[in-house]
C-alpha positions as CSV (number, residue, x, y, z in Angstrom):
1,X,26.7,-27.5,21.2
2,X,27.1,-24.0,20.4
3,X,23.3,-23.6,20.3
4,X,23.0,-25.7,23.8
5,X,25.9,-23.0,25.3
6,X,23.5,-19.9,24.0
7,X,20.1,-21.3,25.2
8,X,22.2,-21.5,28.7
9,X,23.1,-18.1,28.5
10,X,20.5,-16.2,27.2
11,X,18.0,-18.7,30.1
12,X,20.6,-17.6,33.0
13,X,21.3,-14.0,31.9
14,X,17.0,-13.8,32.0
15,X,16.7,-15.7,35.5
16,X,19.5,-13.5,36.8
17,X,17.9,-10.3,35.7
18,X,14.9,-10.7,37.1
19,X,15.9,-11.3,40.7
20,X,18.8,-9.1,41.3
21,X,18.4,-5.5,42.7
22,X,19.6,-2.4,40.4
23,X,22.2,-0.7,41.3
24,X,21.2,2.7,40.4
25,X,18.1,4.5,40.6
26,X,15.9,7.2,38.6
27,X,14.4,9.9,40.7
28,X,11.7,9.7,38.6
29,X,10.8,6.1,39.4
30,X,10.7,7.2,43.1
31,X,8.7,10.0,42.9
32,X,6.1,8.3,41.2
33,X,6.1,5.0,43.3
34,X,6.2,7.4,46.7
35,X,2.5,7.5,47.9
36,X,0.8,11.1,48.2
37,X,-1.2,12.2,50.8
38,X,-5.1,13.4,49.7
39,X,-8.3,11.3,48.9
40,X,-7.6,11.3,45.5
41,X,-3.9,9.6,46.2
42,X,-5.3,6.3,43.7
43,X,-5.9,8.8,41.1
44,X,-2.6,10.6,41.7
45,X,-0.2,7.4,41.9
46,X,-2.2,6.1,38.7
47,X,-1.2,9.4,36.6
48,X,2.6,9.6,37.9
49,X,2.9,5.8,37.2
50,X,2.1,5.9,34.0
51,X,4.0,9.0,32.9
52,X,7.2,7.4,33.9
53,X,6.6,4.1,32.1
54,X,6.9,6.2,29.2
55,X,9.7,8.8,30.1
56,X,11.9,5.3,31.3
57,X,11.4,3.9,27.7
58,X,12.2,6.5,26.1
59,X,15.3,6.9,28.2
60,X,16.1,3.0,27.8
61,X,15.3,3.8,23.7
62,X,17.6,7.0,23.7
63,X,20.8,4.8,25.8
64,X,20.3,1.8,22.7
65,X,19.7,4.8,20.2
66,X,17.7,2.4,17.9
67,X,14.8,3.2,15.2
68,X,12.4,4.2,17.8
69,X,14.9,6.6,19.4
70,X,15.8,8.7,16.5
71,X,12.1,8.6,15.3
72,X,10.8,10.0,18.9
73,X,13.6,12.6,19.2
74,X,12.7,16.4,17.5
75,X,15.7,18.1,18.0
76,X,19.2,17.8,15.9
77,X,20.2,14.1,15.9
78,X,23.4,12.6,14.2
79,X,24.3,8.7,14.1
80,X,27.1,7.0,12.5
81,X,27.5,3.6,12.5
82,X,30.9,0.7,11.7
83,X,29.3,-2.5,11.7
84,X,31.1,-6.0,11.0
85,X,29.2,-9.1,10.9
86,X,31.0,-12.4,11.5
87,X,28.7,-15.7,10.3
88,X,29.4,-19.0,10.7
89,X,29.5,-19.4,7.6
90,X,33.0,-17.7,7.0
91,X,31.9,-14.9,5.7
92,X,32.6,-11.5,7.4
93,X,30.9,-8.4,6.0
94,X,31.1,-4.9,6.7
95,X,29.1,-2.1,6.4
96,X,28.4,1.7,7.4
97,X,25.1,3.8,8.0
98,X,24.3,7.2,8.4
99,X,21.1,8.7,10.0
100,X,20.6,12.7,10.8
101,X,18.1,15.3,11.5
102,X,19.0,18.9,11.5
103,X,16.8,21.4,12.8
104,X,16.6,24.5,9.7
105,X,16.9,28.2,11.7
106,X,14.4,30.3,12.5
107,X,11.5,27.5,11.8
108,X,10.7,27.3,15.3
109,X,11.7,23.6,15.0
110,X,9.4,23.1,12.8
111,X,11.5,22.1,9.7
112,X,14.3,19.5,9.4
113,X,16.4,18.3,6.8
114,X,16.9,14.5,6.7
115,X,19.2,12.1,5.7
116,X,18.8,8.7,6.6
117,X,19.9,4.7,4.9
118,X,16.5,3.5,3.0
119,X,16.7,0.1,3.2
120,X,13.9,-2.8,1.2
121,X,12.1,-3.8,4.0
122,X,12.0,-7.9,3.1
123,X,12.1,-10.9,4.8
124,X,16.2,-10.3,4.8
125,X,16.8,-6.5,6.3
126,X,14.6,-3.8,7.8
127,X,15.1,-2.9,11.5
128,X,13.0,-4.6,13.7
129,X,14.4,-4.0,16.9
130,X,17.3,-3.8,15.4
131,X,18.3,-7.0,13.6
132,X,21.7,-7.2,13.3
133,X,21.5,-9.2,9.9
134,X,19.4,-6.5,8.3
135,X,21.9,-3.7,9.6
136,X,24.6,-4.5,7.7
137,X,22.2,-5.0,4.3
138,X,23.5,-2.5,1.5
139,X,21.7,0.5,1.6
140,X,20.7,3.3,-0.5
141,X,20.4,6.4,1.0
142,X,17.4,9.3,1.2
143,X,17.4,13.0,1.5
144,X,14.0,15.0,2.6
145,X,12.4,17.4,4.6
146,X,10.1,16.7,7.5
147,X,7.4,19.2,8.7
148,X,6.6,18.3,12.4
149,X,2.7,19.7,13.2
150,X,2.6,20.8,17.1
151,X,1.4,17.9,19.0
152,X,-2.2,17.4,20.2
153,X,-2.6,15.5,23.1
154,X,-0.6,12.2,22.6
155,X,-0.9,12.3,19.1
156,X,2.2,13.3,17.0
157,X,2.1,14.3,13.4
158,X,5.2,14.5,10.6
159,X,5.4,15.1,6.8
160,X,8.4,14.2,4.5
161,X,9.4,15.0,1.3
162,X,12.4,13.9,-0.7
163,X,14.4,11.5,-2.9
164,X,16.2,8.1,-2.1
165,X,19.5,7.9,-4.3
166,X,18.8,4.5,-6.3
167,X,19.4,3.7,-9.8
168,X,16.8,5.5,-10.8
169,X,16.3,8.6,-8.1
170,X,12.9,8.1,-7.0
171,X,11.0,10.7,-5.0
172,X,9.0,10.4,-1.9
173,X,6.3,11.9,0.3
174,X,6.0,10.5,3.6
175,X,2.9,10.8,6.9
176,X,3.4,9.4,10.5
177,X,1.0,9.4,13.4
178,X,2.2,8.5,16.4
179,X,0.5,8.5,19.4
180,X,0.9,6.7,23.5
181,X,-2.1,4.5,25.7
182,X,-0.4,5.0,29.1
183,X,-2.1,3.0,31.9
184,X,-0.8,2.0,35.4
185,X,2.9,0.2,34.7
186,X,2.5,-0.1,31.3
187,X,1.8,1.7,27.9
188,X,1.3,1.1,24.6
189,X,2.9,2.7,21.7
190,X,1.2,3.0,18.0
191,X,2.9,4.7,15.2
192,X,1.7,4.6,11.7
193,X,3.4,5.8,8.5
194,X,2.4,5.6,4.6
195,X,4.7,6.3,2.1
196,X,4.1,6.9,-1.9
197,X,7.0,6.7,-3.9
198,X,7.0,8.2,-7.9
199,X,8.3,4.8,-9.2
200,X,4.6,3.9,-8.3
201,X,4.9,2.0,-4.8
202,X,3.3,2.3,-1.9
203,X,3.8,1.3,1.7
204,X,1.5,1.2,5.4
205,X,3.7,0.2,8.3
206,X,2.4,-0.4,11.3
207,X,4.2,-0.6,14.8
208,X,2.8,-1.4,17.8
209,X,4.7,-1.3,21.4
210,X,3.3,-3.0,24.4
211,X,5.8,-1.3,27.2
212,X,5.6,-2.8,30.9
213,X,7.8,-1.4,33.6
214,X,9.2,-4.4,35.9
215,X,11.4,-1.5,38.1
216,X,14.1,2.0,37.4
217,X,16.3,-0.1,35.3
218,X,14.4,-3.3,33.7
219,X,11.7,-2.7,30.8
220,X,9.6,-5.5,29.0
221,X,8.7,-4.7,25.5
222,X,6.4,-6.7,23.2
223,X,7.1,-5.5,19.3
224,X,4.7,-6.1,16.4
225,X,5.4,-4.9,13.2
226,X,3.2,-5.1,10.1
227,X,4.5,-3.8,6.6
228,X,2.1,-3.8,3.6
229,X,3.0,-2.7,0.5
230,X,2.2,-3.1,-3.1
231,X,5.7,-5.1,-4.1
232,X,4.5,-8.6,-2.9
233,X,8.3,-9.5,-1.2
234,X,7.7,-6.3,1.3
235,X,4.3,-7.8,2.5
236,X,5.8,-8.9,5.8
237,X,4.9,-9.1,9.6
238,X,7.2,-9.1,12.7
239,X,6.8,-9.6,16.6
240,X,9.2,-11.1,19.7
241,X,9.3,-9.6,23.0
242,X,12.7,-8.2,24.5
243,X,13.7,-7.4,27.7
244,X,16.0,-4.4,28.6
245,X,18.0,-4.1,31.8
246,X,20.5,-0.9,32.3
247,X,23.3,-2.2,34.6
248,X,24.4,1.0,35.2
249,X,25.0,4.8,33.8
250,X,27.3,3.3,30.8
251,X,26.0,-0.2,30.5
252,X,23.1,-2.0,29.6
253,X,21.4,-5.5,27.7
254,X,18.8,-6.2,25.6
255,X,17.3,-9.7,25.4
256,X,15.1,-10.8,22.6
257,X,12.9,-13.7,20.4
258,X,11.0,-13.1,17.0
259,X,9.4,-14.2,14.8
260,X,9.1,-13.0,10.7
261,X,7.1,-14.0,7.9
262,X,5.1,-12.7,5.2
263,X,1.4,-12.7,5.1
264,X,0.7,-13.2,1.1
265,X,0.2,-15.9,1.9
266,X,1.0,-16.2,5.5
267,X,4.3,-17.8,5.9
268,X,6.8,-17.5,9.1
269,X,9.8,-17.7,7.4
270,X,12.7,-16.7,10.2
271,X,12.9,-17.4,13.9
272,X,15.7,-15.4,16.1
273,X,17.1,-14.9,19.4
274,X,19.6,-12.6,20.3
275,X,21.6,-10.9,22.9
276,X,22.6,-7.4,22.7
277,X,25.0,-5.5,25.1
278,X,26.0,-2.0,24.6
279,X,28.6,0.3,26.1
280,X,29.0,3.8,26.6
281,X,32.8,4.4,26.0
282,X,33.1,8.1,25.9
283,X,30.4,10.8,27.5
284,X,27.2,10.3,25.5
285,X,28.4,10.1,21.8
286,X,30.7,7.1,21.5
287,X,29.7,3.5,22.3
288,X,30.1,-0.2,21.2
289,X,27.9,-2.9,20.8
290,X,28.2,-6.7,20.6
291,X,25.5,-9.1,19.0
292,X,25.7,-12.6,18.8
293,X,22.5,-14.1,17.6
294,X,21.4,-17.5,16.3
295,X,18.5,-17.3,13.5
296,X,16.4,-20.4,11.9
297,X,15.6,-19.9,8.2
298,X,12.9,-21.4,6.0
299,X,15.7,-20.9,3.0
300,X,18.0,-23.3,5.2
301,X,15.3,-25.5,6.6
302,X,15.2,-24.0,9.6
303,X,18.9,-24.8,10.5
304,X,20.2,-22.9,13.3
305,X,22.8,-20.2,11.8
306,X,24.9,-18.3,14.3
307,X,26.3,-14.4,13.7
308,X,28.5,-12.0,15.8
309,X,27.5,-8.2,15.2
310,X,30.0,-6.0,16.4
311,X,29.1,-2.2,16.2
312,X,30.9,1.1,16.9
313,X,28.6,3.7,17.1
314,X,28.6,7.5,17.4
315,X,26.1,10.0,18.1
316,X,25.8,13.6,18.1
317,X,22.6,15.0,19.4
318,X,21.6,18.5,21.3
319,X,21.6,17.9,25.0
């Protein structure tokens, strides 16, 4: 019944998003959907377009202040999260995280010191568009330093360097490329990072984000997510589509599907679907989230499980 009550939701709650009218709007949206004067006004309309779809994501990234968010951001970034999970199971379980970026003086914002959780990426954690089962996984925790280059183009370069507290410490070094397609109402997003570790592991992630702007305050996002590594159990591949909609200035939602498995061999071995809404409670550095989700694992033969996530989060960045 339960599962029946969510498929209604999570159907309406789509339907319903797709043909109301926002409330707000984004200067920036109507400055680039305004047509210019000129014989090259195609040409013009083209370039605006697509420079928004990307400053709109990343605004819609920087209000959900998920993975992507603090990756993209280069300036001082702080995020603490109080997370309890509810399964329906009877188990509660609670959990913290920690995730900062602090720009070193007179680097020209060049250097940072980092501190962020270090999760195994398996089948059961990582943060693939944020998975509420993975974000309350115990944690170890790393401490580094990142070089960013200057950019080139689209094309964004950082180097880290550190240790990730485990029993035993092991050291890391740490390259990511990043870099945006932007085309009409839609872009695509393709970061890649490799990671060699002294304990003698080695990982290549790859993420790729297919962004398409429906209007101001609704964003489709298709995620794939490919992690190769040389521990067989962190071979694994993730994709699902989600769909944001900001409500307003303090609200928003995030609906999503997925799919994980591993591909050694290839295997799917969890389905999900979730809905996410978050709250700004207090200016721009204290907000709450709930999560409920229903997941179907190959470990319970596919047996719909149901979870409540509910998150406080706060968030100290430079304006």
């Amino acid at each position: 019944m339960r599962g029946i009550i969510f498929s209604l939701i999570l159907a309406s709650t789509l339907l319903g998003a797709c043909t109301t009218t926002p409330d707000s709007k984004i200067d920036d949206y109507e400055d680039a959907t305004a047509p210019p004067e000129g014989p090259d006004k195609m040409e013009v309309v083209r370039k605006k377009v697509s420079t928004t779809v990307g400053k709109l994501a990343n605004r819609m990234d920087a209000f959900f202040a998920g993975k992507r968010a603090y990756d993209e951001t280069r300036g001082n970034y702080a995020q603490v999260n109080l997370l309890t999970l509810w399964q329906d199971t009877g188990a509660f379980t609670f959990n913290s995280t920690v995730e900062a970026k602090l720009i070193f003086p007179n680097t020209e914002e060049r250097w940072k010191l980092l501190i962020e959780t270090d999760r195994d990426r398996d089948l059961d954690s990582g943060d693939f568009v944020d998975d509420p089962l993975g974000a309350v996984t115990e944690s170890n925790y790393r401490v580094g330093l990142r070089y960013l280059s200057k950019k080139s183009g689209n094309w964004d370069l950082r180097f880290d360097g550190g240790a990730v507290f485990a029993a035993p410490v092991d050291l890391f070094a740490r390259a990511r490329a990043r870099r945006y397609f932007r085309y009409g109402i839609g872009s695509t997003r393709l970061a890649q990072t490799l990671t060699a570790y002294t304990s003698l592991r080695q990982e290549a992630l790859t993420e790729i984000d297919f962004d398409r702007l429906i209007d101001e305050n609704r964003l489709f996002r298709y995620a794939i997510e490919l992690n190769l590594s040389t521990l067989d159990t962190n071979n694994t591949w993730r994709h699902g589509p989600a769909f944001y909609h900001r409500w307003n200035k303090t609200e928003a939602m995030q609906y999503q599907v997925g799919q994980i498995g591993a591909h050694t061999p290839i295997t799917v071995s969890d389905y999900f679907a979730n809905i996410r809404y978050r709250r700004q409670l207090s200016r721009k550095w204290l907000f709450v989230e709930l999560i409920p989700e229903y997941r179907w694992e190959e470990e319970n033969n596919f047996d719909p499980r149901f979870s409540f996530l509910f998150k406080i989060e706060l968030i100290f960045k430079d304006s």
